[in-house]
N, CA and C of each residue as an Amber inpcrd file, in Angstrom:
protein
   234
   0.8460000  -1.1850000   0.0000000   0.0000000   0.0000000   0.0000000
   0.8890000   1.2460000   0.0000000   0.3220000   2.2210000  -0.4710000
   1.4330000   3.7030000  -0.7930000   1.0880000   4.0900000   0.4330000
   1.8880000   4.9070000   0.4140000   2.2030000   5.8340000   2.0820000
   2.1330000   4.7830000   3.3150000   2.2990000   4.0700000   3.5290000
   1.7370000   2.6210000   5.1650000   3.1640000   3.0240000   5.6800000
   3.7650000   3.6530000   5.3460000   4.8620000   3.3760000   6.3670000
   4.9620000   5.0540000   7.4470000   4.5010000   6.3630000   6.2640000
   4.0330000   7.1310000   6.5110000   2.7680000   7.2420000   7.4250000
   1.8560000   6.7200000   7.0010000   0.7460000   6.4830000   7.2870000
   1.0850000   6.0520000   8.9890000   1.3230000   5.2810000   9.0550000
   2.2460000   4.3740000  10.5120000   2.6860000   5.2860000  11.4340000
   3.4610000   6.2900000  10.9910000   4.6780000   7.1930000  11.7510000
   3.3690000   8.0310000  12.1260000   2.3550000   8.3620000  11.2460000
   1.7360000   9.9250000  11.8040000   1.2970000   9.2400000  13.2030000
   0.5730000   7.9110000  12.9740000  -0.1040000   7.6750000  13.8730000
   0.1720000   7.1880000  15.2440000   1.4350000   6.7370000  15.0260000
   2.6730000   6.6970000  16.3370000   2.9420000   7.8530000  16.6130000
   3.0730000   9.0960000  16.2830000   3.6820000  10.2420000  16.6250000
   2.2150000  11.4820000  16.9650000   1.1910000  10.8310000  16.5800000
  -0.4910000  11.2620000  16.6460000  -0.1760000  11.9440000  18.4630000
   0.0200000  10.5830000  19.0350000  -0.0400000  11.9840000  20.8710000
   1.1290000  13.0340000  21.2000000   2.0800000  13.0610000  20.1780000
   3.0170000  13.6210000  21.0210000   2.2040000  15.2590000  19.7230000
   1.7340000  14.8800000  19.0300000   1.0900000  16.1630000  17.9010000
  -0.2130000  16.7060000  18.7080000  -0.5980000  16.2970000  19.6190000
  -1.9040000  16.8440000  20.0330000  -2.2080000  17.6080000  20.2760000
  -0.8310000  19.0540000  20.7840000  -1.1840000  20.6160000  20.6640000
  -1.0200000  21.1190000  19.3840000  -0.4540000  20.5420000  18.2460000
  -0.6010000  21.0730000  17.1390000  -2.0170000  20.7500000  16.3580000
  -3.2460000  20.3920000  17.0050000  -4.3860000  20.0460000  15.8630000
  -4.6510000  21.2000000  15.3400000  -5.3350000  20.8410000  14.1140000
  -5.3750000  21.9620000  12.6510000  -4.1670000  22.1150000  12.1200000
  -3.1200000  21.8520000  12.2020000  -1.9610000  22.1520000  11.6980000
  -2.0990000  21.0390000  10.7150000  -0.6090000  20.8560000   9.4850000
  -0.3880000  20.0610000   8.5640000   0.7920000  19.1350000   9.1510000
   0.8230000  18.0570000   9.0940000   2.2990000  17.5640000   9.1910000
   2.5000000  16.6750000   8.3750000   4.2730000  17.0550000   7.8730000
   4.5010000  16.4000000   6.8750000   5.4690000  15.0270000   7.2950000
   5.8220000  14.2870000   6.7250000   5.9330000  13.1900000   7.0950000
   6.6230000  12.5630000   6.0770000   8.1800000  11.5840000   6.1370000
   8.9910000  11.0200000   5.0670000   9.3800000  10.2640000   6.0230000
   8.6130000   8.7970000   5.5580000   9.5790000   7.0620000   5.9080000
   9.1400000   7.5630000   7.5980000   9.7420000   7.3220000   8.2510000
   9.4280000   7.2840000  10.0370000   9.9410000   8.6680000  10.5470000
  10.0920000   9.8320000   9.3490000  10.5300000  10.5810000  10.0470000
   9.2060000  11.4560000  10.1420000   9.0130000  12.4870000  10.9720000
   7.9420000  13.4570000  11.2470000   9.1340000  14.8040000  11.0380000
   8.6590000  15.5430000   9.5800000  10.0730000  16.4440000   9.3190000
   9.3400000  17.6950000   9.5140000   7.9490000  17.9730000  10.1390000
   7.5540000  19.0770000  10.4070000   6.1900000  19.5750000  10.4760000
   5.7460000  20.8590000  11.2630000   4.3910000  20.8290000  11.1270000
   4.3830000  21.8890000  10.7190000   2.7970000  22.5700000   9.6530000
   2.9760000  23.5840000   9.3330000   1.4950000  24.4260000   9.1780000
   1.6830000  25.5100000   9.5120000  -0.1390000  25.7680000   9.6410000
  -0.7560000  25.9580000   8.2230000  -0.1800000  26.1080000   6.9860000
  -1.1890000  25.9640000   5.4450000  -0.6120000  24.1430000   4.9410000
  -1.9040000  24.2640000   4.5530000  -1.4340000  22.8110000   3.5100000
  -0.1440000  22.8510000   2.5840000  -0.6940000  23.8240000   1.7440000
   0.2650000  23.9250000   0.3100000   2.0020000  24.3700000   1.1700000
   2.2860000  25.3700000   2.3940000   3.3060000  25.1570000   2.7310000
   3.9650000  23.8150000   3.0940000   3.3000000  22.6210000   3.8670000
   3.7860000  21.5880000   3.9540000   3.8560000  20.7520000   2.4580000
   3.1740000  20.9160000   1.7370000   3.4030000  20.7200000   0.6330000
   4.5200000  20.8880000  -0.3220000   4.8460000  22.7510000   0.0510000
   6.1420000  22.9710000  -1.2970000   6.9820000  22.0800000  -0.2530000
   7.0890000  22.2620000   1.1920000   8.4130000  21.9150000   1.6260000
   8.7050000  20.5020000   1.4550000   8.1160000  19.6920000   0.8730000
   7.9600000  18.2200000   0.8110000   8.6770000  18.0530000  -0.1980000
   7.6470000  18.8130000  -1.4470000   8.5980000  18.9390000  -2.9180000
  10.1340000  19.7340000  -2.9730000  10.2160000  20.3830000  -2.3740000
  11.3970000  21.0200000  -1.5700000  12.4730000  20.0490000  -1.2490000
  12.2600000  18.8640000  -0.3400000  13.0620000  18.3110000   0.4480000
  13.2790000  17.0070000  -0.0820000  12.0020000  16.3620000  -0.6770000
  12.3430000  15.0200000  -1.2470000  11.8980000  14.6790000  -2.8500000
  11.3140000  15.8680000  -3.8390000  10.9630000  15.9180000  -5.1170000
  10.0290000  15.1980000  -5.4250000  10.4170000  13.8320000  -6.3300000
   9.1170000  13.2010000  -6.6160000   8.9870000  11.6890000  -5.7410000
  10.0560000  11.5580000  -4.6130000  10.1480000  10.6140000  -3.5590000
   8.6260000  10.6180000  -2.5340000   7.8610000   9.7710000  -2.3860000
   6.6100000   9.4630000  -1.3480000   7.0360000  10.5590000  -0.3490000
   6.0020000  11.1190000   0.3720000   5.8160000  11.7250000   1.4000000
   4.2910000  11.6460000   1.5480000   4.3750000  12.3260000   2.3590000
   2.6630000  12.3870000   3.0580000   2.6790000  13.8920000   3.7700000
   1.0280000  14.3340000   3.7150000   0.8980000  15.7460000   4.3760000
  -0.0120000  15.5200000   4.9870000  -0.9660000  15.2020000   6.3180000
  -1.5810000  14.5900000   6.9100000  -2.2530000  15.8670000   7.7880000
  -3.1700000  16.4920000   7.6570000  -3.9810000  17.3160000   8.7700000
  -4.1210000  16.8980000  10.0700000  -3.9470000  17.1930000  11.0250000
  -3.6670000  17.0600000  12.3610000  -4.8110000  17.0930000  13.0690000
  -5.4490000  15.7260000  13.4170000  -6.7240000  15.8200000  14.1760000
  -6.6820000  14.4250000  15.0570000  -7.0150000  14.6660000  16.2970000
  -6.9730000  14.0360000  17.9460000  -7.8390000  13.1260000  17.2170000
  -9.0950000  13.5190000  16.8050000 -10.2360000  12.3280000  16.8720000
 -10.5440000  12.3610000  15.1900000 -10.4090000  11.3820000  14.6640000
 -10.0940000  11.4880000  13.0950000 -11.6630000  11.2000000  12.2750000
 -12.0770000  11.9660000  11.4830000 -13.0990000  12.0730000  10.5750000
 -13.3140000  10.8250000   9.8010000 -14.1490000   9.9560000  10.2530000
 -14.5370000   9.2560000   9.2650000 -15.4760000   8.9630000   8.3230000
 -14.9730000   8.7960000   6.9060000 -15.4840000   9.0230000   5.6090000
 -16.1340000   7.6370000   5.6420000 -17.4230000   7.4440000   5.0410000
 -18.4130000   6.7200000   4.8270000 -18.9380000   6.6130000   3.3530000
 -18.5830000   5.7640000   2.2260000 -18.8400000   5.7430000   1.0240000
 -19.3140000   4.3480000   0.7860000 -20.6330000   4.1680000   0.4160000
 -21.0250000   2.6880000  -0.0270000 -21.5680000   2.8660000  -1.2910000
 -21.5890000   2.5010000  -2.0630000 -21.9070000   1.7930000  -3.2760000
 -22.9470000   0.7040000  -3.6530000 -23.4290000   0.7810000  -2.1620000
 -24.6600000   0.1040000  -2.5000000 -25.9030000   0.7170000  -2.2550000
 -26.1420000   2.2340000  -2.2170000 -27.1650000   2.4540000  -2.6170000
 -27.7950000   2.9120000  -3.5570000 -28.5290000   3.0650000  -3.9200000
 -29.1630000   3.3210000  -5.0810000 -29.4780000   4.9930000  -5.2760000
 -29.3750000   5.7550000  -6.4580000 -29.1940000   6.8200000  -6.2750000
 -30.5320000   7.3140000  -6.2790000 -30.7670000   8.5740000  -5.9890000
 -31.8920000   9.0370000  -5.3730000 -32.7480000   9.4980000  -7.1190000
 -33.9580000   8.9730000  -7.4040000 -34.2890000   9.1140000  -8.9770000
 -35.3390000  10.1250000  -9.4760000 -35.7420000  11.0320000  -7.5790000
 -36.8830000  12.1350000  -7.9690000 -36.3980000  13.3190000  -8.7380000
């Protein structure tokens, strides 16, 4: 799977981030290389630091939003 190793680190490093929620943090392999309060800044600095190498930019939230998409219903036809 892309990003799992990323993916991994935010979420090991999720309590020690808990005064930064709303912030961005960016994230390469197990490292946590920074937090940043706009998206697109954690962003250039990603492209900045590792080009077209995996990273991750992960929004910073204690209790995490979960997305709900099924495909099994039928769409609405009024």
């Amino acid at each position: 799977m892309a990003l799992e190793t990323e993916l991994s680190t935010y979420r090991s490093k999720l309590p020690e981030l808990h005064d930064q929620q709303g912030k961005f943090a960016l994230i390469h392999g197990n490292d946590l290389v920074g937090t940043f309060a706009a998206y697109e800044d954690a962003l250039a600095e990603g492209y900045k630091q590792f080009g077209l190498k995996p990273f991750l930019v992960q929004k910073i939230e204690v209790i995490e939003q979960v997305q709900f998409v099924s495909r099994l219903l039928d769409p609405c036809r009024t």
